[in-house]
TORTORMI-614744 format. One record per residue (C-alpha): residue in one letter; x, z, y; residue number from 1. Coordinates in steps of 0.1 Angstrom, whole numbers, padded with zeros to 4 digits, always signed. Layout:
  rest     xx     zz     yy   nr
     A      X      Z      Y  NUM
...
This chain:
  rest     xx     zz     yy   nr
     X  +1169  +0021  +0790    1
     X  +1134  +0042  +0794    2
     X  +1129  +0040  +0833    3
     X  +1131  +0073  +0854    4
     X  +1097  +0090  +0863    5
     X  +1102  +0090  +0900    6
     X  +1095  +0125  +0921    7
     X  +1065  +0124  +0943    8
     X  +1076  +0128  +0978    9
     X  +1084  +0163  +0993   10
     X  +1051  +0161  +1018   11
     X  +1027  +0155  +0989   12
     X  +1040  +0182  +0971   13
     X  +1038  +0206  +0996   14
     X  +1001  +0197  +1000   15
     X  +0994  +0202  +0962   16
     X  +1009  +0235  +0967   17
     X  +0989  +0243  +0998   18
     X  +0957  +0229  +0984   19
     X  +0963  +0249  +0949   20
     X  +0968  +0283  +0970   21
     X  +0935  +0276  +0995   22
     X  +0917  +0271  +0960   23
     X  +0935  +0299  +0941   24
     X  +0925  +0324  +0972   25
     X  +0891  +0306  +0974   26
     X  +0880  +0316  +0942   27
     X  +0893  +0351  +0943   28
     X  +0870  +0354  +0977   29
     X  +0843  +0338  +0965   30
     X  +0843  +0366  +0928   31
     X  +0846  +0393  +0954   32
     X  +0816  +0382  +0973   33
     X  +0800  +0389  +0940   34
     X  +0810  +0411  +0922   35
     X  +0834  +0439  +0918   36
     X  +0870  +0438  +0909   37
     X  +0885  +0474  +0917   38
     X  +0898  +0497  +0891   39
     X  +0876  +0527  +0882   40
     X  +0886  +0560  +0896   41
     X  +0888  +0587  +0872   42
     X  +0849  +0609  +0878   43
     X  +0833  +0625  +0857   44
     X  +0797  +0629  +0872   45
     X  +0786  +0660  +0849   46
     X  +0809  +0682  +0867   47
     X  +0786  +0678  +0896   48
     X  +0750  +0688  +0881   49
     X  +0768  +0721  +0867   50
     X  +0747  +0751  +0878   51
     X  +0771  +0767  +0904   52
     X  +0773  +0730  +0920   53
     X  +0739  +0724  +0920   54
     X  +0728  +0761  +0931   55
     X  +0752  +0758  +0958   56
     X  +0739  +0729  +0971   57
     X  +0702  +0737  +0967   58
     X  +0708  +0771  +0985   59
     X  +0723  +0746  +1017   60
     X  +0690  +0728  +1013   61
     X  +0666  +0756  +1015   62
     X  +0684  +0773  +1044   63
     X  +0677  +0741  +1065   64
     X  +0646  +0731  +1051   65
     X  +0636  +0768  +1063   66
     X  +0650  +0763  +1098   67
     X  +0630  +0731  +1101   68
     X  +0599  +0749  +1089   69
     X  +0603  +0776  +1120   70
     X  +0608  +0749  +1144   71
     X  +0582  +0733  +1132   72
     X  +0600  +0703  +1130   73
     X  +0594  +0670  +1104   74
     X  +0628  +0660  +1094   75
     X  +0641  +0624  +1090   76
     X  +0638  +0605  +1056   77
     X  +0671  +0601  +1035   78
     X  +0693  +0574  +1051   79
     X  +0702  +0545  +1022   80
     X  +0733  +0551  +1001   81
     X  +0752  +0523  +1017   82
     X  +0750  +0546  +1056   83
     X  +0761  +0577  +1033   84
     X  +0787  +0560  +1019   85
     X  +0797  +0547  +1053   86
     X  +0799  +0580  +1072   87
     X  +0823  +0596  +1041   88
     X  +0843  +0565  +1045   89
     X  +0847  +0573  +1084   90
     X  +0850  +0605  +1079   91
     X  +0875  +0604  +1048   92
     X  +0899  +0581  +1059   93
     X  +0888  +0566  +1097   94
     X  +0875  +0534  +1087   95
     X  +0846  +0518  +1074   96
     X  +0843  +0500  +1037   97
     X  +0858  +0473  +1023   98
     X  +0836  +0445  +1012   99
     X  +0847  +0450  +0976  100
     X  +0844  +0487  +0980  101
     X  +0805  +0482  +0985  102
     X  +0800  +0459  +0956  103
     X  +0822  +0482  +0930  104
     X  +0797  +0514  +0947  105
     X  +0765  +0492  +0941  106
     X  +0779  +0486  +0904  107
     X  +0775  +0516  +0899  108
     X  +0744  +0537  +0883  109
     X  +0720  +0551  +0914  110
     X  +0720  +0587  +0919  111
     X  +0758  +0590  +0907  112
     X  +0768  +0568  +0940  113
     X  +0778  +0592  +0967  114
     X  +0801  +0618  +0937  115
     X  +0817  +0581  +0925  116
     X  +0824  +0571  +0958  117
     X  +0840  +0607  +0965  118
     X  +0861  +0606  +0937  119
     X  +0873  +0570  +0948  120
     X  +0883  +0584  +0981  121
     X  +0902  +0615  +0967  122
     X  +0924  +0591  +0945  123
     X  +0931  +0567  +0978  124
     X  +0963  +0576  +0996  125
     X  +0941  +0567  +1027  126
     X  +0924  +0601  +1027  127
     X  +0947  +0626  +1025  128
     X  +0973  +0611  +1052  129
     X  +0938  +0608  +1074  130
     X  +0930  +0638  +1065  131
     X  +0965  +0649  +1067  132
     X  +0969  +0640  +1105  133
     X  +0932  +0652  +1117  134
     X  +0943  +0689  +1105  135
     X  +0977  +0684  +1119  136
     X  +0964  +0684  +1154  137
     X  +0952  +0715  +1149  138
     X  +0984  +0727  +1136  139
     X  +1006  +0711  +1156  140
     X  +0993  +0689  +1181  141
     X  +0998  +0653  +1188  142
     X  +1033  +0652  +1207  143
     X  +1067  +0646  +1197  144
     X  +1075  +0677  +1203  145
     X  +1115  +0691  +1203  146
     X  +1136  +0660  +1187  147
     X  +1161  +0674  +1171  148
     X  +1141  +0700  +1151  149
     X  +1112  +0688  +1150  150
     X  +1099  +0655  +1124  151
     X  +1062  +0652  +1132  152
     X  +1059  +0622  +1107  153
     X  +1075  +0645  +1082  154
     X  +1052  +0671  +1080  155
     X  +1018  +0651  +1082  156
     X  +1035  +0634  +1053  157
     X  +1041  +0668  +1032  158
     X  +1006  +0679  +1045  159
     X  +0993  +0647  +1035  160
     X  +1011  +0654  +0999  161
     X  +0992  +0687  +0995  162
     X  +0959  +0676  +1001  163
     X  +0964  +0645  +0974  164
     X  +0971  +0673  +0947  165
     X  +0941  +0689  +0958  166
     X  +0966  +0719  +0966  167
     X  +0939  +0753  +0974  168
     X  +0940  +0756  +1009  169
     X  +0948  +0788  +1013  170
     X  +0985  +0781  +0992  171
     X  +0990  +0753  +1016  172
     X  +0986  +0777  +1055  173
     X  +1004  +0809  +1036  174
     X  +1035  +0777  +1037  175
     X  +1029  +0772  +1069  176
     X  +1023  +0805  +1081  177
     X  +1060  +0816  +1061  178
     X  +1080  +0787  +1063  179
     X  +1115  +0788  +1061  180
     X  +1146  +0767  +1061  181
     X  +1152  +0733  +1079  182
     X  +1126  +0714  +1089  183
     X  +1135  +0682  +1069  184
     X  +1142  +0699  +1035  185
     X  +1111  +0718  +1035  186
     X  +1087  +0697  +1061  187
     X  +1063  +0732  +1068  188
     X  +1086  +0744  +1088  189
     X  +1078  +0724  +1116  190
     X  +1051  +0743  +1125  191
     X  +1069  +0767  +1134  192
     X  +1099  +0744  +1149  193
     X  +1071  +0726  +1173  194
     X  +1071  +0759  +1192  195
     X  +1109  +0759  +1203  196
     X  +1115  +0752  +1236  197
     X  +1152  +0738  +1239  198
     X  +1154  +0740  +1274  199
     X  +1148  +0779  +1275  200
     X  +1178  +0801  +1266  201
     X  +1162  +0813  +1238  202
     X  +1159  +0788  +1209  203
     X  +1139  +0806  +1190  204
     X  +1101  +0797  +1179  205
     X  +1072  +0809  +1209  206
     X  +1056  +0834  +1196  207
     X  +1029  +0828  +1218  208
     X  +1019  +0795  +1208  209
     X  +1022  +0804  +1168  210
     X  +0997  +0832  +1180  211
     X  +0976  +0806  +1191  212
     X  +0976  +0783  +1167  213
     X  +0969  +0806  +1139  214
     X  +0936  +0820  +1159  215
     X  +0923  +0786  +1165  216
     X  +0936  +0766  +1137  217
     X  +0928  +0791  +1110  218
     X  +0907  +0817  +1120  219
     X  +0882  +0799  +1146  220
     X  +0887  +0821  +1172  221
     X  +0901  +0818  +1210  222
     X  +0918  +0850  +1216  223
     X  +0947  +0832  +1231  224
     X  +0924  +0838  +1266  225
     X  +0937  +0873  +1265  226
     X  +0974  +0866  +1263  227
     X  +0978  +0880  +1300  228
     X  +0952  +0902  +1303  229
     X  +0919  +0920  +1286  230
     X  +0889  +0899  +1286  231
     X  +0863  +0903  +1312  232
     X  +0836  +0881  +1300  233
     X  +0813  +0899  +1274  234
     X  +0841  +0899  +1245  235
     X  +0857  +0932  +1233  236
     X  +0894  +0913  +1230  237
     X  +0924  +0931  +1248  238
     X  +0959  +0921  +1258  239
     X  +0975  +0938  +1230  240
     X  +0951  +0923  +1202  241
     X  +0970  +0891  +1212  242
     X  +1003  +0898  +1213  243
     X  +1006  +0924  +1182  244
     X  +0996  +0895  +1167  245
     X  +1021  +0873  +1177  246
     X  +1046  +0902  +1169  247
     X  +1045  +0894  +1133  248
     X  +1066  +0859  +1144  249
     X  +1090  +0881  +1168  250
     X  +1118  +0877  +1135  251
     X  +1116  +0844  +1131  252
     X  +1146  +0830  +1145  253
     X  +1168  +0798  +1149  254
     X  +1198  +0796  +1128  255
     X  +1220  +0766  +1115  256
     X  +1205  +0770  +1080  257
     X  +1167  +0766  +1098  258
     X  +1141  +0789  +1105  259
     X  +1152  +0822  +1091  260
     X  +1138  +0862  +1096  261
     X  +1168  +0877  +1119  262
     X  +1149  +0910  +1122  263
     X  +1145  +0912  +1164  264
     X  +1116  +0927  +1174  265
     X  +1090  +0911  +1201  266
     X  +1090  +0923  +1229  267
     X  +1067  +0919  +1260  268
     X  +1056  +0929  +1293  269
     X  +1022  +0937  +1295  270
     X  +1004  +0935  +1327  271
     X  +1004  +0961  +1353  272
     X  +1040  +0975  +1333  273
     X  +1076  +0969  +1348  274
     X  +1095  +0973  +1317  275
     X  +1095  +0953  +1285  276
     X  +1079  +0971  +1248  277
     X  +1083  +0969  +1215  278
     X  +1052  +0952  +1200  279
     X  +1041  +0968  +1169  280
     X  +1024  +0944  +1142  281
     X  +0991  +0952  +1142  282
     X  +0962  +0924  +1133  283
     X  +0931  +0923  +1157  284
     X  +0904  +0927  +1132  285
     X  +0897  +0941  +1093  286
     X  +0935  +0958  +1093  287
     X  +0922  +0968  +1059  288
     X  +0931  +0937  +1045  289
     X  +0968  +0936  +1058  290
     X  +0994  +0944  +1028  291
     X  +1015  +0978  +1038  292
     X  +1045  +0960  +1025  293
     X  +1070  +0925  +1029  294
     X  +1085  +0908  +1057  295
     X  +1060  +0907  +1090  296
     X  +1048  +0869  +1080  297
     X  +1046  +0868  +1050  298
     X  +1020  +0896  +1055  299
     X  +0998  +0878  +1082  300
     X  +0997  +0852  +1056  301
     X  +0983  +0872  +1035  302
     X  +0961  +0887  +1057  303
     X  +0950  +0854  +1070  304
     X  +0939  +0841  +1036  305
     X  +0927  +0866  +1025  306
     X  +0892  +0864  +1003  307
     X  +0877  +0889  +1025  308
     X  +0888  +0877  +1059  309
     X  +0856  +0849  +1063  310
     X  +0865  +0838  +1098  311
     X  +0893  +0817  +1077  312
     X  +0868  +0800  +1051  313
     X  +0842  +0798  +1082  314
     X  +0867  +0782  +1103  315
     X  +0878  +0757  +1073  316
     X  +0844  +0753  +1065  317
     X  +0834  +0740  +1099  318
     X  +0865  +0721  +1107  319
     X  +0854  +0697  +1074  320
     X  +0817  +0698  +1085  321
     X  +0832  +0680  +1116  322
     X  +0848  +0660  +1100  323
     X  +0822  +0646  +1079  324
     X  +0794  +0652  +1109  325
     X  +0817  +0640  +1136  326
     X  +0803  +0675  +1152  327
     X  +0810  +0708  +1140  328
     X  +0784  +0733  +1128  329
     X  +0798  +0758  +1158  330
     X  +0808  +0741  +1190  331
     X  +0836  +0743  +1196  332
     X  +0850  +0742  +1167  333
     X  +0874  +0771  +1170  334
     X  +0852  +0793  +1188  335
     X  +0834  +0810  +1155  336
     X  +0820  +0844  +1162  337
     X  +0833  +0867  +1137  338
     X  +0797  +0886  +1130  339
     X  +0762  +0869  +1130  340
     X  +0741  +0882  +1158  341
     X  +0708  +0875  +1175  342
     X  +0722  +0866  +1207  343
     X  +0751  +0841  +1181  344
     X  +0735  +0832  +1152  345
     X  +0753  +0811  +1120  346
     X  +0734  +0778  +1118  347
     X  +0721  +0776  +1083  348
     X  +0747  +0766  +1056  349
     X  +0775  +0775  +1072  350
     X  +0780  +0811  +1050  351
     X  +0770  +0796  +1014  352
     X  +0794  +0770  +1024  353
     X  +0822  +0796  +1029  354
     X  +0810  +0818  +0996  355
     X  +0814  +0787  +0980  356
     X  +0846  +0779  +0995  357
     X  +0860  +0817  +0986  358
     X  +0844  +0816  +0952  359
     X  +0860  +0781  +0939  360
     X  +0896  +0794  +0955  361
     X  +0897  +0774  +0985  362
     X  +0893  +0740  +0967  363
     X  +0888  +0714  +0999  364
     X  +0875  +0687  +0974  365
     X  +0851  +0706  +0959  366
     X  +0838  +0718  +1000  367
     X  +0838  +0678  +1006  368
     X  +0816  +0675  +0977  369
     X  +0789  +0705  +0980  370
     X  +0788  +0690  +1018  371
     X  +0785  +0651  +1009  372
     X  +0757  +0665  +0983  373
     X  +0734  +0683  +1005  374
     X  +0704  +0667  +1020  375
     X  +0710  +0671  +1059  376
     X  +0742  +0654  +1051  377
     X  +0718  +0628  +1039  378
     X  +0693  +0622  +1065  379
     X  +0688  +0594  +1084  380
     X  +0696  +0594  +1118  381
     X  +0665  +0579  +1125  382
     X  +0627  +0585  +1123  383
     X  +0602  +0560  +1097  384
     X  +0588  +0531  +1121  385
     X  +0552  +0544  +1140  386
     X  +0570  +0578  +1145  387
     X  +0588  +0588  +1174  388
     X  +0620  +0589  +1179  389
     X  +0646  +0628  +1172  390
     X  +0641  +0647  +1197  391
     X  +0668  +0669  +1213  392
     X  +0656  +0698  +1191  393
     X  +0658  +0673  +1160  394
     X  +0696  +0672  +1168  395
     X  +0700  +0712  +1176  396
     X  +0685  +0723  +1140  397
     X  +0703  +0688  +1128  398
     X  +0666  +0676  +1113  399
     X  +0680  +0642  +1114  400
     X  +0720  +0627  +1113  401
     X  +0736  +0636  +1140  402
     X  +0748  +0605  +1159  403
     X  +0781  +0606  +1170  404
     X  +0808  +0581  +1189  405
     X  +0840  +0570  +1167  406
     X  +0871  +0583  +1174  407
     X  +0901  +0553  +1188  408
     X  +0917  +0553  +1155  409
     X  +0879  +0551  +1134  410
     X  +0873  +0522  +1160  411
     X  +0909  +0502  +1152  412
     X  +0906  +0509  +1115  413
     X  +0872  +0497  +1112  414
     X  +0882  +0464  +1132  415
     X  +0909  +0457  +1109  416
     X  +0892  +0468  +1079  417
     X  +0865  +0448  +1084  418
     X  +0883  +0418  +1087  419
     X  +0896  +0416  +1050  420
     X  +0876  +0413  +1019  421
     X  +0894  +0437  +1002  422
     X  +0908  +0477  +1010  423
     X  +0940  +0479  +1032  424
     X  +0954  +0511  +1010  425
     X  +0985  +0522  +0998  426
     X  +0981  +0493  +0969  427
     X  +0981  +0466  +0996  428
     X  +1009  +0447  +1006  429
     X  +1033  +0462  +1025  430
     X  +1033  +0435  +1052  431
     X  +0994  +0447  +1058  432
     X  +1000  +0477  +1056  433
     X  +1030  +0476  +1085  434
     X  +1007  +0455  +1108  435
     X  +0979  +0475  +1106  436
     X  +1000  +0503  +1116  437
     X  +1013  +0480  +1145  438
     X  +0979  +0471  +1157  439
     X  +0959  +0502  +1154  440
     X  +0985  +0521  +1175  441
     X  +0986  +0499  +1202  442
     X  +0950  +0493  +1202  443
     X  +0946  +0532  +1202  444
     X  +0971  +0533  +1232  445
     X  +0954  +0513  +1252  446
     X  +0917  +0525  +1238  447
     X  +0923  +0563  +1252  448
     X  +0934  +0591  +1219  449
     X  +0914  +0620  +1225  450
     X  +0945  +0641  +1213  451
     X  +0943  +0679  +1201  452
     X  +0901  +0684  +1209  453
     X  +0886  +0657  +1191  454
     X  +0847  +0668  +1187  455
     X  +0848  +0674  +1228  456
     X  +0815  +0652  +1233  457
     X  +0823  +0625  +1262  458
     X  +0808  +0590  +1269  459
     X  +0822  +0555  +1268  460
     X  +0842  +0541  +1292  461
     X  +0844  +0506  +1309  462
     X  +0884  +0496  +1300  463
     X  +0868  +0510  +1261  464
     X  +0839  +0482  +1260  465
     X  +0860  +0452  +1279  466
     X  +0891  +0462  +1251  467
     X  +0866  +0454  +1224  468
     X  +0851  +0424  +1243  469
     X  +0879  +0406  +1251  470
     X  +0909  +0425  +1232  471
     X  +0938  +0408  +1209  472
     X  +0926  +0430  +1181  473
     X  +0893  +0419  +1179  474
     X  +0902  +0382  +1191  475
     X  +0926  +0381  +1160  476
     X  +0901  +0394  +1135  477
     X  +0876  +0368  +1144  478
     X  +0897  +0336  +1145  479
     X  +0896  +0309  +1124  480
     X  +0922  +0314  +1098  481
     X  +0914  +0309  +1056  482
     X  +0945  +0332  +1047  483
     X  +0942  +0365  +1068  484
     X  +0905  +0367  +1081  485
     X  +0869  +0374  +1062  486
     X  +0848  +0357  +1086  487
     X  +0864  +0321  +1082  488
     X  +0868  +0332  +1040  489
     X  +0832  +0338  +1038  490
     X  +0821  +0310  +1056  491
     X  +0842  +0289  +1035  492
     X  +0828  +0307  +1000  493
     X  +0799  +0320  +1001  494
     X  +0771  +0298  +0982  495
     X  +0743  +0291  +1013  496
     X  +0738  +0311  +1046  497
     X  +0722  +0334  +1037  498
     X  +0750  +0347  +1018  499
     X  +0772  +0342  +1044  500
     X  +0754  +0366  +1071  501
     X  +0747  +0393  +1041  502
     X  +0784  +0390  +1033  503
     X  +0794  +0393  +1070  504
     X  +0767  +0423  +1079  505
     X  +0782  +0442  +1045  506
     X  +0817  +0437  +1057  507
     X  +0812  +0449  +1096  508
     X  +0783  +0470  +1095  509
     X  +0784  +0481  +1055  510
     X  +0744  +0470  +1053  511
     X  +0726  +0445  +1047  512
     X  +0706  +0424  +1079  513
     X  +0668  +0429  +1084  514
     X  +0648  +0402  +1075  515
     X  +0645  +0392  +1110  516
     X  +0679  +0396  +1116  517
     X  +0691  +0374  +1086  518
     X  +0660  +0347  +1097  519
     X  +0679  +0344  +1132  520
     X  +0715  +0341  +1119  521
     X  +0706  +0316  +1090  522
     X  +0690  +0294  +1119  523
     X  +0720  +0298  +1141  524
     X  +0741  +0290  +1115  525
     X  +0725  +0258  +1100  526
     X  +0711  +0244  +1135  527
     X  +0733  +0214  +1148  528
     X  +0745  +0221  +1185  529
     X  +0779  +0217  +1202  530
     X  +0797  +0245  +1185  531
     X  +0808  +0241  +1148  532
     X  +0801  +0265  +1121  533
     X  +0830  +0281  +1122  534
     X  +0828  +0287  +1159  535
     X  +0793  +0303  +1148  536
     X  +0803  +0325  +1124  537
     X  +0832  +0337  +1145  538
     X  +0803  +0346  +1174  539
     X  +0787  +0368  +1145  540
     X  +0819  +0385  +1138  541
     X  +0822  +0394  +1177  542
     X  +0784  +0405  +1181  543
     X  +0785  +0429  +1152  544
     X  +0818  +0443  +1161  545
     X  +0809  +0445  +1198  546
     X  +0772  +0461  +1188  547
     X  +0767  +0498  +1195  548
     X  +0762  +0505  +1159  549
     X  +0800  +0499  +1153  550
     X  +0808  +0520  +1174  551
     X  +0787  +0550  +1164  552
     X  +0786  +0573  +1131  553
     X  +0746  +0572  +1124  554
């Protein structure tokens, strides 16, 4: 009888298995440190050197270059395409780069590097739910708000939805500004829900509030200050310019099929009267534009979008400036004045943006684009070596980047981000996906959320800096471990040291070291002392994560 090939023993396959994976991963790692393996998004970079691109863009470019002239003011060089790419990343989905990510942007041809890396970011999930939830403070704030008819998560989700379709942004606030129904059939309708206050008699939506958040969110303006009496400070608002315009909510009501119009008028008691009015419906500025006819919101929808109200491109204009800036072109950012004056003047840009805007129908990608394309968004935030440094007029007329502190979430995503190789997006595994979510939360938690004002400039704290110093998120990112962190797969991949600290520098900071900084690490690195290599590279992980320049959009 042939003899019986015996097994090998259980332990021995289990270590061919485990030694097949490392290498299997290892030389997956090792390609990406390389080269690029992402899939192509769908751009077409002759849509972006059309005349009524470029003109728009060039007539951004004078307007500044104009300012800096009257100030007499030498503006900063261009930053390199790696810092632009960076900021858009931040600003575009709260986290910095992917290794990959760089190498598939340096794959491609230069000059055509920033539209790519735009349309890469328009087809990642990533940037409309950011996006999605940065405009949904505005719109609804941060809390929970009223349980049982009110699904937060829901509507960042639809929101999130409309931006990926590129939906014009006009279409998407007239939904908002109209919604009807329940608020988990049609997901809008919880910006009106948000409003209700269940322990008050009436269950209706506040009238008040949806006042207010239509001023501020879409229009830029704060006449919410006037709600319970005429302004005193310099501004012509009144009393009644508030609340006629919350009038046009007074027939939304509560019903068991959802929001619906019930046809009760609003009433209120205005200051220095002892009887409740009638409010008629009345908008605070260019009535000419309000349509005579249709249910009350459905007409302030109208009026709100319309092509000739500016304050509504302005204040859409400015919100994505922030975005992309990390500071508005007006501070605050909902505090627009609605005419240009010598005592208030536009900064430059801001009304060829909103032409633009108006002209191309409210298209937000095409804003993002004109924006990401001009050359102030392109300056370095810095001044060439032997000059000195921006001065505080530099930053007022925005001669050179503006330099502004992360936000908690930009901070946890760029921790976690930077500790894989490769994008944590919709196309990861869900596992990843689920424990970033996990992490960045509770990191943010404990990090401080700014909540509804988000461009309010204020400084560091000390909890902030000993969270990233000593922190489980960070401490988890850096450990050694071959399966879930870049520093120890780089260290065990990359072809010499100096690979390793370029790899590491890409992955954390998105650039590449100075020579003296690569000189220093490489010596680190290869000297013999008591800590190992991998106790080394983990040390570089920390110091670049725990370095100011992580910290800050530059």
């Amino acid at each position: 009888m042939p003899s019986e090939k015996i097994a090998p023993p259980l332990w021995q396959r289990n270590l061919l298995f485990a030694v097949a994976c490392v290498v299997g991963a290892s030389a997956v790692v090792s390609n990406l440190l390389t080269s690029d393996t992402m899939s192509a998004p769908k751009h077409q970079a002759g849509r972006y050197e059309k005349p009524s691109f470029r003109m728009a863009v060039d007539w951004v470019d004078e307007e500044f270059a104009a300012d800096w002239k009257k100030a007499k003011l030498e503006p900063a060089p261009p930053a390199d395409e790696l810092t632009q790419i960076r900021r858009l990343s931040l600003g575009l989905t709260g986290t910095i780069p992917s290794l990959q990510e760089i190498r598939a942007v340096e794959a491609q041809p230069e000059g055509e590097r920033i539209q790519w890396w735009l349309s890469h970011l328009f087809a990642d999930r990533r940037t409309s739910e950011y996006l999605a939830e940065r405009f949904a403070r505005a719109y609804v704030g941060v809390e929970n708000g009223p349980f049982l008819i009110y699904r937060r998560r829901r509507f960042v989700s639809w929101l999130a939805d409309e931006f990926e379709a590129n939906r014009p942004y006009d279409e998407i606030v007239r939904s908002l500004i109209t919604a009807e129904g329940l608020w988990t059939n049609n997901p809008e309708v919880n910006f009106v829900t948000v409003t209700v206050d269940q322990n008050e008699e009436k269950k209706g939506p506040d009238e008040v509030k949806l006042a207010a958040r239509v001023t501020r969110a879409f229009l830029g303006v704060r006449i919410d200050c006037v709600q319970c009496h005429d302004d005193y400070l310099g501004d012509e608002w009144l009393q009644k310019d508030f609340h006629q315009l919350a009038s046009f909510f007074g027939e939304a009501d509560l019903a068991i099929s959802g929001i619906r119009e019930t046809g009760n008028p609003y009433e209120f008691e205005y200051r220095r009267q002892r009887e409740m009015v009638k409010v008629p419906t009345i908008v605070p500025f260019q009535p000419e534009l309000l349509p005579e006819r249709g249910r009350p919101r459905h007409r302030l929808g109208r009026w709100v979008t319309h092509k000739e109200n500016r304050a509504f491109a302005r204040a859409t204009v400015n919100r994505v400036w922030a975005l992309m800036f990390g500071r508005p072109l007006v501070e605050p950012v909902d505090e627009i004045p609605l005419k240009d004056s010598l005592e208030n003047p536009y900064p430059p840009g801001l009304e060829i943006l909103t032409d633009d805007f108006i002209i191309n129908n409210f298209n937000l990608q095409r804003l993002i684009r004109v924006i990401a394309a001009t050359r102030v968004f392109g300056l370095d935030s810095k001044m060439p070596v032997g000059h000195a440094p921006p001065t505080l007029e530099h930053d007022e007329h925005r001669a050179a980047f503006t330099l502004s502190r992360l936000r908690p979430e930009q901070v946890a995503g760029s921790i976690i981000q930077s500790a894989s190789l490769t994008a944590i997006d919709a196309d990861s595994h869900i596992i990843f996906q689920l424990n970033r979510s996990i992490q960045q939360g509770d990191f943010i938690k404990r990090y401080g959320d700014i909540g509804e004002d988000e461009f309010y400039i204020q400084g560091g704290t000390i909890p902030q800096r000993l969270l990233m110093m000593n922190g489980t998120l960070v401490h988890e990112r850096i450990k050694n471990d071959l399966v879930t962190n870049a520093a120890s797969r780089i260290l065990a991949t990359a072809s010499n040291d100096t690979k390793v600290v370029e790899a590491t520098y890409l992955a954390v900071l998105s650039r590449r070291p100075s020579e003296a900084e690569a000189k220093y690490f490489v010596d680190a690195l290869s000297q013999k002392s008591f800590l190992s290599r991998k106790a080394k590279q983990a040390d570089l992980y920390w110091a670049l994560i725990n370095s100011t320049e992580f910290s800050w959009n530059h």
